[in-house]
mmCIF file of the N, C-alpha and C atoms, coordinates in Angstrom:
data_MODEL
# 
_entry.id   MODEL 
# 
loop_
_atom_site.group_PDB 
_atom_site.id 
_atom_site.type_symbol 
_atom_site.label_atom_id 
_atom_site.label_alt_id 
_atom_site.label_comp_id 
_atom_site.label_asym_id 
_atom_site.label_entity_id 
_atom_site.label_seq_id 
_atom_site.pdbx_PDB_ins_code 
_atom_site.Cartn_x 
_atom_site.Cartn_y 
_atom_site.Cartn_z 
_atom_site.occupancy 
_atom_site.B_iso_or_equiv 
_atom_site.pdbx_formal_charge 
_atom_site.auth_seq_id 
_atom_site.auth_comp_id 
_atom_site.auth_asym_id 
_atom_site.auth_atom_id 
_atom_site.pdbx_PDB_model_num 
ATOM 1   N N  . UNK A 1 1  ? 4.948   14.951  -12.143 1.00 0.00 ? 1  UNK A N  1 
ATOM 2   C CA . UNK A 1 1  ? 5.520   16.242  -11.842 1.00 0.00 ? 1  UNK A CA 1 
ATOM 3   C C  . UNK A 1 1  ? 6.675   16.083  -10.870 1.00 0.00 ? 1  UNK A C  1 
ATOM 4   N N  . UNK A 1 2  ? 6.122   15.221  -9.961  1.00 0.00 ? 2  UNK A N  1 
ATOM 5   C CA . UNK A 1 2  ? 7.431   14.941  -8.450  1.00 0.00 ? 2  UNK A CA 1 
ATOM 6   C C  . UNK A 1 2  ? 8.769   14.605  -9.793  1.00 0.00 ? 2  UNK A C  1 
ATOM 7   N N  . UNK A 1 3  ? 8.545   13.905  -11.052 1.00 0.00 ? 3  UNK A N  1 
ATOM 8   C CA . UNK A 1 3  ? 10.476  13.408  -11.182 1.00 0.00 ? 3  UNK A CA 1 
ATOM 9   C C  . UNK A 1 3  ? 11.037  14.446  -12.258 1.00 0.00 ? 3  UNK A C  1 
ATOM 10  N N  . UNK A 1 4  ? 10.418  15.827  -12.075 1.00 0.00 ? 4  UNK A N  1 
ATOM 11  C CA . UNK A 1 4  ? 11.097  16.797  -12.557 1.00 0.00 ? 4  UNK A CA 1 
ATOM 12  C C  . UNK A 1 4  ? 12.272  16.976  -11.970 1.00 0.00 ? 4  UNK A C  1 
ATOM 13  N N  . UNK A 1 5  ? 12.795  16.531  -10.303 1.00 0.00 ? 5  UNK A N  1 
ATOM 14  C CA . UNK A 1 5  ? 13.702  16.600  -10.229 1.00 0.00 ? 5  UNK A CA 1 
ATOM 15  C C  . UNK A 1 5  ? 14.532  15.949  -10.264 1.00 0.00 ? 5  UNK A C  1 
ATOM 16  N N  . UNK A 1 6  ? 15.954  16.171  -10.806 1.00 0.00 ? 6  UNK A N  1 
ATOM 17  C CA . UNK A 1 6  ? 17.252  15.382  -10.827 1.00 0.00 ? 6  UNK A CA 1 
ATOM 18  C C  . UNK A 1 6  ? 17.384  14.149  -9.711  1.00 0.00 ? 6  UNK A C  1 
ATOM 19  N N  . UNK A 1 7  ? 17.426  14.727  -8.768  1.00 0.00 ? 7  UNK A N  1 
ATOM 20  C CA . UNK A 1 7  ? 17.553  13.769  -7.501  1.00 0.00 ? 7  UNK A CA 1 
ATOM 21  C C  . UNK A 1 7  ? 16.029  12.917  -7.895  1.00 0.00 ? 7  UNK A C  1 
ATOM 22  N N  . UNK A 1 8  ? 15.235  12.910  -7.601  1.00 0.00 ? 8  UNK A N  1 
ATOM 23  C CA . UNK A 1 8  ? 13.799  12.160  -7.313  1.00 0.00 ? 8  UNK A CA 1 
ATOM 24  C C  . UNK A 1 8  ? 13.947  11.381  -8.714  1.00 0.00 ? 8  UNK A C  1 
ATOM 25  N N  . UNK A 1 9  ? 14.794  11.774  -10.054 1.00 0.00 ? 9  UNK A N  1 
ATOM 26  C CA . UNK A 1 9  ? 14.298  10.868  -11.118 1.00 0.00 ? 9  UNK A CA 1 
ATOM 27  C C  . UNK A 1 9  ? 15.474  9.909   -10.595 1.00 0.00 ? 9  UNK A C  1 
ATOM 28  N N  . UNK A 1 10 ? 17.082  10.067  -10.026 1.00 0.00 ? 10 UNK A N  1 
ATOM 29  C CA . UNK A 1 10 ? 17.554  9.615   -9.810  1.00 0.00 ? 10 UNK A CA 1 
ATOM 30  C C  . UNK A 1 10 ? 17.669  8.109   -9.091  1.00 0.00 ? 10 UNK A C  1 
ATOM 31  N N  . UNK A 1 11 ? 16.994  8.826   -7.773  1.00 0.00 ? 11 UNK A N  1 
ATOM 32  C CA . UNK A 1 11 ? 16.168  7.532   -7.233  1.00 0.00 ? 11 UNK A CA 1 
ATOM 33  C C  . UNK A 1 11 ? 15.170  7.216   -7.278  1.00 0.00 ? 11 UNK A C  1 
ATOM 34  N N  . UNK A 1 12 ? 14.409  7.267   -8.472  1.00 0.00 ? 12 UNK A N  1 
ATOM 35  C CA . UNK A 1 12 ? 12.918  6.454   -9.404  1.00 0.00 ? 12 UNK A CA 1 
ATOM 36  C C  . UNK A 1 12 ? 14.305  5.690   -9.988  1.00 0.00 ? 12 UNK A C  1 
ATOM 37  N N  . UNK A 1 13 ? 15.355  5.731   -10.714 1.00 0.00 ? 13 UNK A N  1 
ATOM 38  C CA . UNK A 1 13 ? 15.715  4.932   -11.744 1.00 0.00 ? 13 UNK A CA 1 
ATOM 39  C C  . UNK A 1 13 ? 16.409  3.701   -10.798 1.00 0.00 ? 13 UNK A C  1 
ATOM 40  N N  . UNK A 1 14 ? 17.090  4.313   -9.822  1.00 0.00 ? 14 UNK A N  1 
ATOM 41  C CA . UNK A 1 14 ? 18.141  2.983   -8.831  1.00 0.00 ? 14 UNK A CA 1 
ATOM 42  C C  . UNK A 1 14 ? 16.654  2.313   -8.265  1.00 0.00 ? 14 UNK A C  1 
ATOM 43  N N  . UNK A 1 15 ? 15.592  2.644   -7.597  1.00 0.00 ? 15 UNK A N  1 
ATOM 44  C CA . UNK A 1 15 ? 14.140  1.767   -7.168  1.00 0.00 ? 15 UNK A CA 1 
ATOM 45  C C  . UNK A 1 15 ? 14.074  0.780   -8.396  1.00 0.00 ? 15 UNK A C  1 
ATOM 46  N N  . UNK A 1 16 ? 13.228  1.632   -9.238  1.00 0.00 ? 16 UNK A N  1 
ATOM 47  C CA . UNK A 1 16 ? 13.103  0.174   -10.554 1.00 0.00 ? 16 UNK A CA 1 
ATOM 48  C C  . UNK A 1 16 ? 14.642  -0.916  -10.807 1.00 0.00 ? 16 UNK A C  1 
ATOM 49  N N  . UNK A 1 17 ? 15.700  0.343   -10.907 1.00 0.00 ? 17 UNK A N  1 
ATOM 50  C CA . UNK A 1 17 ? 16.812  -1.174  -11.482 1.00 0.00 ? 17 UNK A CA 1 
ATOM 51  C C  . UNK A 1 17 ? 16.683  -2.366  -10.607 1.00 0.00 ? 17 UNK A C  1 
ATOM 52  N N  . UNK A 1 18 ? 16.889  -1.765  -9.011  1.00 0.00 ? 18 UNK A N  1 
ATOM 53  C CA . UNK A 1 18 ? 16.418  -2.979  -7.956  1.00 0.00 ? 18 UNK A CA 1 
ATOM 54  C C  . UNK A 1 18 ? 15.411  -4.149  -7.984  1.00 0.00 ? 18 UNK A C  1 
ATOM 55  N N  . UNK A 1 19 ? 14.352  -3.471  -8.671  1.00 0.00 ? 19 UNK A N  1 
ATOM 56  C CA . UNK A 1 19 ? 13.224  -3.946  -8.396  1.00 0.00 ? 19 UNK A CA 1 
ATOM 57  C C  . UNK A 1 19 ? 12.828  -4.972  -9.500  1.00 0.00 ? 19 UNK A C  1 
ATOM 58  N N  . UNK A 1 20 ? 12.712  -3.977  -10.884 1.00 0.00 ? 20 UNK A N  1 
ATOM 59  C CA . UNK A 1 20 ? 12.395  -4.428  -12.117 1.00 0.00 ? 20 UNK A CA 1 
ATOM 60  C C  . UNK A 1 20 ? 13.646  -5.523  -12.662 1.00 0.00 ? 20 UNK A C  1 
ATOM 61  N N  . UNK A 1 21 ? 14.708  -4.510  -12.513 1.00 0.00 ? 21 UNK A N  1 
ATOM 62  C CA . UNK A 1 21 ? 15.926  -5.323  -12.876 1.00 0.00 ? 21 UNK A CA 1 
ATOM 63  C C  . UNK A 1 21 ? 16.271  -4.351  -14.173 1.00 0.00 ? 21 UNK A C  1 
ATOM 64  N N  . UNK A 1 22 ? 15.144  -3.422  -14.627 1.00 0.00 ? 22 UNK A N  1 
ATOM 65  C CA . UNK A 1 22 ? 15.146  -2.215  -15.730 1.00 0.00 ? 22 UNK A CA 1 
ATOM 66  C C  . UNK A 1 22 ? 14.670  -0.990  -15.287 1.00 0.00 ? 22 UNK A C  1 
ATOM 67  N N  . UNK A 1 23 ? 15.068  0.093   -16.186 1.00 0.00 ? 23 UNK A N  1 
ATOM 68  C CA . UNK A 1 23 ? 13.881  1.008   -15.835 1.00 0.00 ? 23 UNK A CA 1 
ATOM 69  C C  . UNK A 1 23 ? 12.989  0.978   -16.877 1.00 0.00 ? 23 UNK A C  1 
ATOM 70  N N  . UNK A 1 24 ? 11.874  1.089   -16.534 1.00 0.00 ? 24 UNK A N  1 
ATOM 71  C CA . UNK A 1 24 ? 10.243  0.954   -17.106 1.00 0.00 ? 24 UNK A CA 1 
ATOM 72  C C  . UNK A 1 24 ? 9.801   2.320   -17.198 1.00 0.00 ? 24 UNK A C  1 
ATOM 73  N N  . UNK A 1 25 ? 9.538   2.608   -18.609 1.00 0.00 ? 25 UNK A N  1 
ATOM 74  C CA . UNK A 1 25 ? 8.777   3.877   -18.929 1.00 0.00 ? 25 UNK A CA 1 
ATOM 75  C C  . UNK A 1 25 ? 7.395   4.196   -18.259 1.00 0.00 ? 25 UNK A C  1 
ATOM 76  N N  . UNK A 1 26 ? 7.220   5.014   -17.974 1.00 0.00 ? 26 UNK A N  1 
ATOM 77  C CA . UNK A 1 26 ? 6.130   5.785   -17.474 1.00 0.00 ? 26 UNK A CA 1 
ATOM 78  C C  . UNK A 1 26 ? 4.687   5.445   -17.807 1.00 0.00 ? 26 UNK A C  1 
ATOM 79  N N  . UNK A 1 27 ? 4.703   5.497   -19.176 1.00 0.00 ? 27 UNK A N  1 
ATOM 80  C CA . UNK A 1 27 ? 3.502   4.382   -19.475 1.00 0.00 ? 27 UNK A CA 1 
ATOM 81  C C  . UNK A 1 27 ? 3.383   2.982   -19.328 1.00 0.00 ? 27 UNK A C  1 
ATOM 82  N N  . UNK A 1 28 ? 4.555   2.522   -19.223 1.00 0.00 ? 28 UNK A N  1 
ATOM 83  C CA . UNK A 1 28 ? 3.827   1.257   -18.230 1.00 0.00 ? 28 UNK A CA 1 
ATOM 84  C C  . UNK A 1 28 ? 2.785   1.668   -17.152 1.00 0.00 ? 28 UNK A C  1 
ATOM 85  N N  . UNK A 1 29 ? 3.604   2.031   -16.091 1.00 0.00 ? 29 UNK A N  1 
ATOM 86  C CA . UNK A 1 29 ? 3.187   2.677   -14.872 1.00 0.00 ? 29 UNK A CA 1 
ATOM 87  C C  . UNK A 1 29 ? 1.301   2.535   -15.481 1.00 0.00 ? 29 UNK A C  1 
ATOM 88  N N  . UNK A 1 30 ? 1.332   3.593   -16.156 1.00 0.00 ? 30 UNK A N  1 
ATOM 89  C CA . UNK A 1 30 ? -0.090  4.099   -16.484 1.00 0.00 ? 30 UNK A CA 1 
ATOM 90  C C  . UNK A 1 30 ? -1.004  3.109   -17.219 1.00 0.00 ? 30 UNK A C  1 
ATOM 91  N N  . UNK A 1 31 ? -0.336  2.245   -17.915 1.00 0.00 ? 31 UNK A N  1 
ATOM 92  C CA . UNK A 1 31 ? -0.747  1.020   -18.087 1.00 0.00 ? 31 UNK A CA 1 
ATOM 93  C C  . UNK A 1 31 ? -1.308  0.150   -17.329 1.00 0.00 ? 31 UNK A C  1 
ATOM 94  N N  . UNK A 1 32 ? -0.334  -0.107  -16.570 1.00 0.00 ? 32 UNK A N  1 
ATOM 95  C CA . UNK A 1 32 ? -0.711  -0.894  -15.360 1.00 0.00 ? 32 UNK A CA 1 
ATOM 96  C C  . UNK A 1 32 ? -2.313  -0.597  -14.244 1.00 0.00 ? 32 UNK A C  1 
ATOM 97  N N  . UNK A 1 33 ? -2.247  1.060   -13.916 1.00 0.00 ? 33 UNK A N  1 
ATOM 98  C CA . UNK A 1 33 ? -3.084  1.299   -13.292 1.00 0.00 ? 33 UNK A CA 1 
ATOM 99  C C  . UNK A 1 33 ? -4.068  1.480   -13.864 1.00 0.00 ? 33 UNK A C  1 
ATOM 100 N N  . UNK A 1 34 ? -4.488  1.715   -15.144 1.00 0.00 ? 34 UNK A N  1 
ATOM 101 C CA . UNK A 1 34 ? -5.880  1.686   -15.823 1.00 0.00 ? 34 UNK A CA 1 
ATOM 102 C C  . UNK A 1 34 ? -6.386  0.315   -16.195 1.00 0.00 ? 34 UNK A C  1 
ATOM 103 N N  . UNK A 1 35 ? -5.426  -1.028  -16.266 1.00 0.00 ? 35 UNK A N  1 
ATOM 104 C CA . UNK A 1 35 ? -6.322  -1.966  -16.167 1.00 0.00 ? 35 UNK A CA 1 
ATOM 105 C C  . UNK A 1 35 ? -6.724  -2.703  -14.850 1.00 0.00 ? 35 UNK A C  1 
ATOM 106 N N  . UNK A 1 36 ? -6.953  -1.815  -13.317 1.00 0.00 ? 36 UNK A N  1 
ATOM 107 C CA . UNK A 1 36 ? -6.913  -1.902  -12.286 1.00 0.00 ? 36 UNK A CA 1 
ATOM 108 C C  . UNK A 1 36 ? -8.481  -2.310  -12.371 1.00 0.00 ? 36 UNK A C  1 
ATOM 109 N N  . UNK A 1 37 ? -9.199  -3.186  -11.943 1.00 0.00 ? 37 UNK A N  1 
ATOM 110 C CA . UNK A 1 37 ? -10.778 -3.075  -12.155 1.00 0.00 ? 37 UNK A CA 1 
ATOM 111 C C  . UNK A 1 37 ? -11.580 -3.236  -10.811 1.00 0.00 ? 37 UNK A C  1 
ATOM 112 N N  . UNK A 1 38 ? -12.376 -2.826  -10.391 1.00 0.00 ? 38 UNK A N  1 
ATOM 113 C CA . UNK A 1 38 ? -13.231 -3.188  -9.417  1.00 0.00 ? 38 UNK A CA 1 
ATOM 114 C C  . UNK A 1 38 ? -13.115 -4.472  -9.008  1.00 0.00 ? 38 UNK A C  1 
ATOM 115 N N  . UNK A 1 39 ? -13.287 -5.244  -10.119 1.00 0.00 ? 39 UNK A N  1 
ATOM 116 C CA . UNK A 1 39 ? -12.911 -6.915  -9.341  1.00 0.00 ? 39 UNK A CA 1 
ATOM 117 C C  . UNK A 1 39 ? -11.525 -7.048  -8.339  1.00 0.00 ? 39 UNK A C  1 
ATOM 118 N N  . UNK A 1 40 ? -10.688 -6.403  -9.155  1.00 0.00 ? 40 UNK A N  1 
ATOM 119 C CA . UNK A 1 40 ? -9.368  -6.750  -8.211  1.00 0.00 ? 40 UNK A CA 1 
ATOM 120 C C  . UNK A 1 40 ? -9.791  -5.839  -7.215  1.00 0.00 ? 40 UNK A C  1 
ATOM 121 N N  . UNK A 1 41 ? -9.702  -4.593  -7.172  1.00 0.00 ? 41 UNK A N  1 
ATOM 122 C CA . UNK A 1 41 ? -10.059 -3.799  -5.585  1.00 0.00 ? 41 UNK A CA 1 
ATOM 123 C C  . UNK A 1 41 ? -11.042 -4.642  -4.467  1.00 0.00 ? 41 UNK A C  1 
ATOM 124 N N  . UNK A 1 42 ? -12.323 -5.166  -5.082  1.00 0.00 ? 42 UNK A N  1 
ATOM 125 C CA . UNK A 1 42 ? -13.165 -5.516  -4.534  1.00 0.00 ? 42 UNK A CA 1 
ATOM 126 C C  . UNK A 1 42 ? -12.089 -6.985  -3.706  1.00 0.00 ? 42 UNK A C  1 
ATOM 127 N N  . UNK A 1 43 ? -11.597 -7.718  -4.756  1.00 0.00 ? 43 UNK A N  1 
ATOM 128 C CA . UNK A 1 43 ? -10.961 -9.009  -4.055  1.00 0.00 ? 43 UNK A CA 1 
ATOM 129 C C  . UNK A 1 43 ? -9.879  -8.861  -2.742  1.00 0.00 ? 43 UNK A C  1 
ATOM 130 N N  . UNK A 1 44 ? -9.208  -7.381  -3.083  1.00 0.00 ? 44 UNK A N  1 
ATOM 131 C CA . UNK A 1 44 ? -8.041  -7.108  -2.254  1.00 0.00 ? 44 UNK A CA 1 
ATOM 132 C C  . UNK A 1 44 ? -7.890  -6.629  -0.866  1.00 0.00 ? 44 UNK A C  1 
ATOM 133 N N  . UNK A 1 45 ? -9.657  -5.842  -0.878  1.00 0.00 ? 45 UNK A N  1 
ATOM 134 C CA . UNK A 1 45 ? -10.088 -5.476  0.092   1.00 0.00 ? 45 UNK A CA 1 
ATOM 135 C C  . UNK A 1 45 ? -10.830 -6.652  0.819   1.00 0.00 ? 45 UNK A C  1 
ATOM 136 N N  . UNK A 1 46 ? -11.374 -7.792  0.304   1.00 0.00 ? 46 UNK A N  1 
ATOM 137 C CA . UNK A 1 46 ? -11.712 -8.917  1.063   1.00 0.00 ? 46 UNK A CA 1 
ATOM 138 C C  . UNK A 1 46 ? -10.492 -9.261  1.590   1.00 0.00 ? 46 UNK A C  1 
ATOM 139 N N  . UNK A 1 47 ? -9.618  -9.453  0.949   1.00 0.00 ? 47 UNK A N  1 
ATOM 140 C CA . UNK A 1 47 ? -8.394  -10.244 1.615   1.00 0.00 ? 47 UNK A CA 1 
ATOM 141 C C  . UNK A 1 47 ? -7.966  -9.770  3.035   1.00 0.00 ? 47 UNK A C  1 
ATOM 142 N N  . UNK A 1 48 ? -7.448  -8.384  2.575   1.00 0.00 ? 48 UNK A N  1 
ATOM 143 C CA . UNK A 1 48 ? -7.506  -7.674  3.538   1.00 0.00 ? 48 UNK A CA 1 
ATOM 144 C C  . UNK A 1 48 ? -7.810  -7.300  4.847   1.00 0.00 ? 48 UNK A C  1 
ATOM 145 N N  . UNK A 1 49 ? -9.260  -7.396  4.478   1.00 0.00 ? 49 UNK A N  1 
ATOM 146 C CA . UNK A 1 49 ? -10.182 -7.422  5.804   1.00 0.00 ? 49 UNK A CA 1 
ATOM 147 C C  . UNK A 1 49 ? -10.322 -8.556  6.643   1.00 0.00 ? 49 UNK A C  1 
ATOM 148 N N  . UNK A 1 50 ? -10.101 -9.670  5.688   1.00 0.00 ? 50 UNK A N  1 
ATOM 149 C CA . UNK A 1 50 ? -10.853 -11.136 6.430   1.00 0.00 ? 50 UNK A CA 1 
ATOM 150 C C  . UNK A 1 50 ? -9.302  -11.375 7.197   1.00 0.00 ? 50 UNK A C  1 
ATOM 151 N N  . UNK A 1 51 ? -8.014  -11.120 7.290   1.00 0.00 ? 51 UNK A N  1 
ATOM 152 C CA . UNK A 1 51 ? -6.705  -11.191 7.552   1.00 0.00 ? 51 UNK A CA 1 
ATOM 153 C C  . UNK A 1 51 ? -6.808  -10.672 9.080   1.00 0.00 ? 51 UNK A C  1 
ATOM 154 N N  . UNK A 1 52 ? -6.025  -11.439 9.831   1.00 0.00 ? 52 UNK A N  1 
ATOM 155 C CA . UNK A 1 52 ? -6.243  -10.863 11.561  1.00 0.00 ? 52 UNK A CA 1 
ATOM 156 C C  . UNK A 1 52 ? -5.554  -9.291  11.357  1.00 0.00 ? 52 UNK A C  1 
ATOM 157 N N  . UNK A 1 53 ? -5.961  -8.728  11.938  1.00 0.00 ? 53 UNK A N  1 
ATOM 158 C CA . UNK A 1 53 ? -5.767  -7.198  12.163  1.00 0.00 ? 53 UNK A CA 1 
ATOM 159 C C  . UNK A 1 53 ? -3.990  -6.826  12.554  1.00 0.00 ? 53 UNK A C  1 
ATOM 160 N N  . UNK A 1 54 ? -3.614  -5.945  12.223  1.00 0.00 ? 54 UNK A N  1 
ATOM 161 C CA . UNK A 1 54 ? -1.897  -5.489  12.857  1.00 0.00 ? 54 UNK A CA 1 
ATOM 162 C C  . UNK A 1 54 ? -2.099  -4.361  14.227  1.00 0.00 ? 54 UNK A C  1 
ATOM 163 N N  . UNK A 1 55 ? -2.083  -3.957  14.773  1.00 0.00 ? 55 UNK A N  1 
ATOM 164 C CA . UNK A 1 55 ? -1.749  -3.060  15.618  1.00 0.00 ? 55 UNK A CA 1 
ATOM 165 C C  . UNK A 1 55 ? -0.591  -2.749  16.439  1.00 0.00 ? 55 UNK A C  1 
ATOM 166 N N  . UNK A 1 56 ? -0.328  -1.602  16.108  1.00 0.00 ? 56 UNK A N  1 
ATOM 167 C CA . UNK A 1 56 ? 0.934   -1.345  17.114  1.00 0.00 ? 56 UNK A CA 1 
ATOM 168 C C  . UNK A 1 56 ? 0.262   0.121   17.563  1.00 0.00 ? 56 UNK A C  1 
ATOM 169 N N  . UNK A 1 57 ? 1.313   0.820   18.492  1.00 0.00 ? 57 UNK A N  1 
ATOM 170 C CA . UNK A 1 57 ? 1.273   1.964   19.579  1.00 0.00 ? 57 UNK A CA 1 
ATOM 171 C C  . UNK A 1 57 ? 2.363   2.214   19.661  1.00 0.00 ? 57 UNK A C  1 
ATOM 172 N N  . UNK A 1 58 ? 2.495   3.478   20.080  1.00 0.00 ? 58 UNK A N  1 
ATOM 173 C CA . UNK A 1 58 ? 3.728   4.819   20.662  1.00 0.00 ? 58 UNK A CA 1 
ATOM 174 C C  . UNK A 1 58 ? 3.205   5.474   21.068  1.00 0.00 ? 58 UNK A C  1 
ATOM 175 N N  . UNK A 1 59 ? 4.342   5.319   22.621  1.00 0.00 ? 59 UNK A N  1 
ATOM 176 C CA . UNK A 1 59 ? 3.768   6.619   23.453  1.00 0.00 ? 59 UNK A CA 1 
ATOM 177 C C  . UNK A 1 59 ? 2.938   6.077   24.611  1.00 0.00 ? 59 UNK A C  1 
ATOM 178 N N  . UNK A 1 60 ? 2.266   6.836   24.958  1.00 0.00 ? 60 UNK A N  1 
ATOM 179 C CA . UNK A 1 60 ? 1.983   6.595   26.278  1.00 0.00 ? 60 UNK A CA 1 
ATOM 180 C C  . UNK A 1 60 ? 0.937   5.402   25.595  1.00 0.00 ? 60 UNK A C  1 
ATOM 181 N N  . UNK A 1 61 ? 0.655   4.573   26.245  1.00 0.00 ? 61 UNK A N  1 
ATOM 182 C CA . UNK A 1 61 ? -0.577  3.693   25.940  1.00 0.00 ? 61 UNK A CA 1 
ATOM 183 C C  . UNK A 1 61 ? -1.434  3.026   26.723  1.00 0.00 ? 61 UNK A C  1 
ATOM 184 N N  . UNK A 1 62 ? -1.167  3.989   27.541  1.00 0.00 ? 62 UNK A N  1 
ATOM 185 C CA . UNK A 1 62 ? -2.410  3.787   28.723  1.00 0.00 ? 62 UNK A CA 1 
ATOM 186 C C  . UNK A 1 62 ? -4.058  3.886   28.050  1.00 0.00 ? 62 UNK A C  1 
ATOM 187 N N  . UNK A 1 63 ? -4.211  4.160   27.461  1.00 0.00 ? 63 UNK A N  1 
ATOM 188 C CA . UNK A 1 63 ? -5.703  4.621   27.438  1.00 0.00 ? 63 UNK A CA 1 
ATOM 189 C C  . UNK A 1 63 ? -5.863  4.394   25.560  1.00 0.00 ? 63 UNK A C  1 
ATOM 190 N N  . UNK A 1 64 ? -4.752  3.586   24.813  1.00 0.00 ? 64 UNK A N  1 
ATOM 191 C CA . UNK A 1 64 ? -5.252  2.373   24.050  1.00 0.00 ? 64 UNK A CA 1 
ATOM 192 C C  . UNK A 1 64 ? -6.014  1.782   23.924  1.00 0.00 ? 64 UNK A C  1 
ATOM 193 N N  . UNK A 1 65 ? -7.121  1.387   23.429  1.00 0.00 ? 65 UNK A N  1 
ATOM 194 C CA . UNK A 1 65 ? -7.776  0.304   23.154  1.00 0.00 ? 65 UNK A CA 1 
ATOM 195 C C  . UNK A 1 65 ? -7.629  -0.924  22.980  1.00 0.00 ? 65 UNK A C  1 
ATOM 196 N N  . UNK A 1 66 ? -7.885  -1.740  23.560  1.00 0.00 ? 66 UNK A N  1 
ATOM 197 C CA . UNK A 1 66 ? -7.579  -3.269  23.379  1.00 0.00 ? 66 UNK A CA 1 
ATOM 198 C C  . UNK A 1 66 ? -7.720  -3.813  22.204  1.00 0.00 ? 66 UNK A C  1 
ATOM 199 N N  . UNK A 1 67 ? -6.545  -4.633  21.569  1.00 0.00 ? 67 UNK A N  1 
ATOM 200 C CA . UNK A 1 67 ? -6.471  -5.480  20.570  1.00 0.00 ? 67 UNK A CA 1 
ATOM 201 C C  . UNK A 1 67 ? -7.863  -5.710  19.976  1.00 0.00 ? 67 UNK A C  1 
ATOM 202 N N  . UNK A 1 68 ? -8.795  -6.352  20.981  1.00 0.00 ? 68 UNK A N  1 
ATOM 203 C CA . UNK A 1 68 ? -9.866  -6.763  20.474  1.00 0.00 ? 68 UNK A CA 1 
ATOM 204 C C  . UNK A 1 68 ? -10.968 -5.869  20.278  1.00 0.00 ? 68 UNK A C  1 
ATOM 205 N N  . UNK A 1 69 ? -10.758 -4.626  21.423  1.00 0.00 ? 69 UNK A N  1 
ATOM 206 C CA . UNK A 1 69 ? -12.053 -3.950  20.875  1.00 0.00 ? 69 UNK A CA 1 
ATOM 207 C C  . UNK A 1 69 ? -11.814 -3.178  19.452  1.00 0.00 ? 69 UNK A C  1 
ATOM 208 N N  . UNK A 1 70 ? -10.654 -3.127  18.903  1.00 0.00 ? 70 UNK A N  1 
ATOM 209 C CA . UNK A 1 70 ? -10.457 -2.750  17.751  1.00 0.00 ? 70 UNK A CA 1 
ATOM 210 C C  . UNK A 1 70 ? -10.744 -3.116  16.526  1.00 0.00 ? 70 UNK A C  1 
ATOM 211 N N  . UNK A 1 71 ? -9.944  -4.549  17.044  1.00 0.00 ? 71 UNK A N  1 
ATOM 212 C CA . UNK A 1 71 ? -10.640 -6.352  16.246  1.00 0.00 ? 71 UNK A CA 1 
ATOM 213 C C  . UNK A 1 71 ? -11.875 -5.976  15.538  1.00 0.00 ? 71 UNK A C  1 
ATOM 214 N N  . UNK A 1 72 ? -12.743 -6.111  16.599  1.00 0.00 ? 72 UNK A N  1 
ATOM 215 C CA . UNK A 1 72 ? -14.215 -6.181  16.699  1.00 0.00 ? 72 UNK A CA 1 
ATOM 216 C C  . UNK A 1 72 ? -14.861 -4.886  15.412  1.00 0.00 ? 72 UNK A C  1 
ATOM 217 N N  . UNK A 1 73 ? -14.302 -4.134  15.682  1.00 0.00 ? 73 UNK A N  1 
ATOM 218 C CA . UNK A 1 73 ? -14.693 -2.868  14.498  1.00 0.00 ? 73 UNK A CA 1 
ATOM 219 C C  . UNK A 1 73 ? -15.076 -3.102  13.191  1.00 0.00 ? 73 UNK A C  1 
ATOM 220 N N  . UNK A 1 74 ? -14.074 -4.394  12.680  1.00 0.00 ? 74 UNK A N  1 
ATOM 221 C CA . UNK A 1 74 ? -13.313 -4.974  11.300  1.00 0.00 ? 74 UNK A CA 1 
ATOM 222 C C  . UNK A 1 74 ? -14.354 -5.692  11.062  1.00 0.00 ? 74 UNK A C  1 
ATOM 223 N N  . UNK A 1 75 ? -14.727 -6.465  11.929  1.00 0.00 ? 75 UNK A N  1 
ATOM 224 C CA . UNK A 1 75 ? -15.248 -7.618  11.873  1.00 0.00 ? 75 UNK A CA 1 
ATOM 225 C C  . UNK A 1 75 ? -16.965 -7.366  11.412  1.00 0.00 ? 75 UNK A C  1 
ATOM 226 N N  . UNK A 1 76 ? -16.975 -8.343  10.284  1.00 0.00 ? 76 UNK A N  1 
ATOM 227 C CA . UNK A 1 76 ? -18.527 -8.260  9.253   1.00 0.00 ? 76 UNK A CA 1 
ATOM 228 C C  . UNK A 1 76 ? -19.841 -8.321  10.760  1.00 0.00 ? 76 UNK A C  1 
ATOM 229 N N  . UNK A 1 77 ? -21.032 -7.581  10.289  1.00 0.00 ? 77 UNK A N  1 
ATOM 230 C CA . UNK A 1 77 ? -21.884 -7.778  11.689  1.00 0.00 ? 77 UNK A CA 1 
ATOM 231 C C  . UNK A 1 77 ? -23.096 -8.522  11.092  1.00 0.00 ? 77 UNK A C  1 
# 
């Protein structure tokens, strides 16, 4: 629905040329995400998780939580 508009299909088509090097019909797209399976989610979210953590802050950050007690959240018990 979002590339009903002119502008938004506009830049869907310059993203893919960049990207793809084409533009790719829509059913790809839909292609793509229905052979998405639990195995891959399940693998991506291991990866994910087992990966040291990112954190950043803005703003005041006094009363932040430490790197690690955050860490610690992630981490299998």
């Amino acid at each position: 629905m979002n590339l009903e508009s002119r502008m938004v299909v506009s830049e869907d088509i310059g993203r893919q040329v960049l990207t793809y090097g084409e533009r790719k019909p829509v059913d790809d797209f839909l292609k793509a995400v229905d052979q998405v399976t639990l195995k891959d989610i399940t693998s991506i979210s291991q990866k994910l998780l087992s990966s040291p953590l990112t954190m950043a802050s803005y703003g005041d950050v006094l009363y932040v939580p430490s790197y690690e007690s955050v860490s610690n959240q992630f981490r299998s018990k």
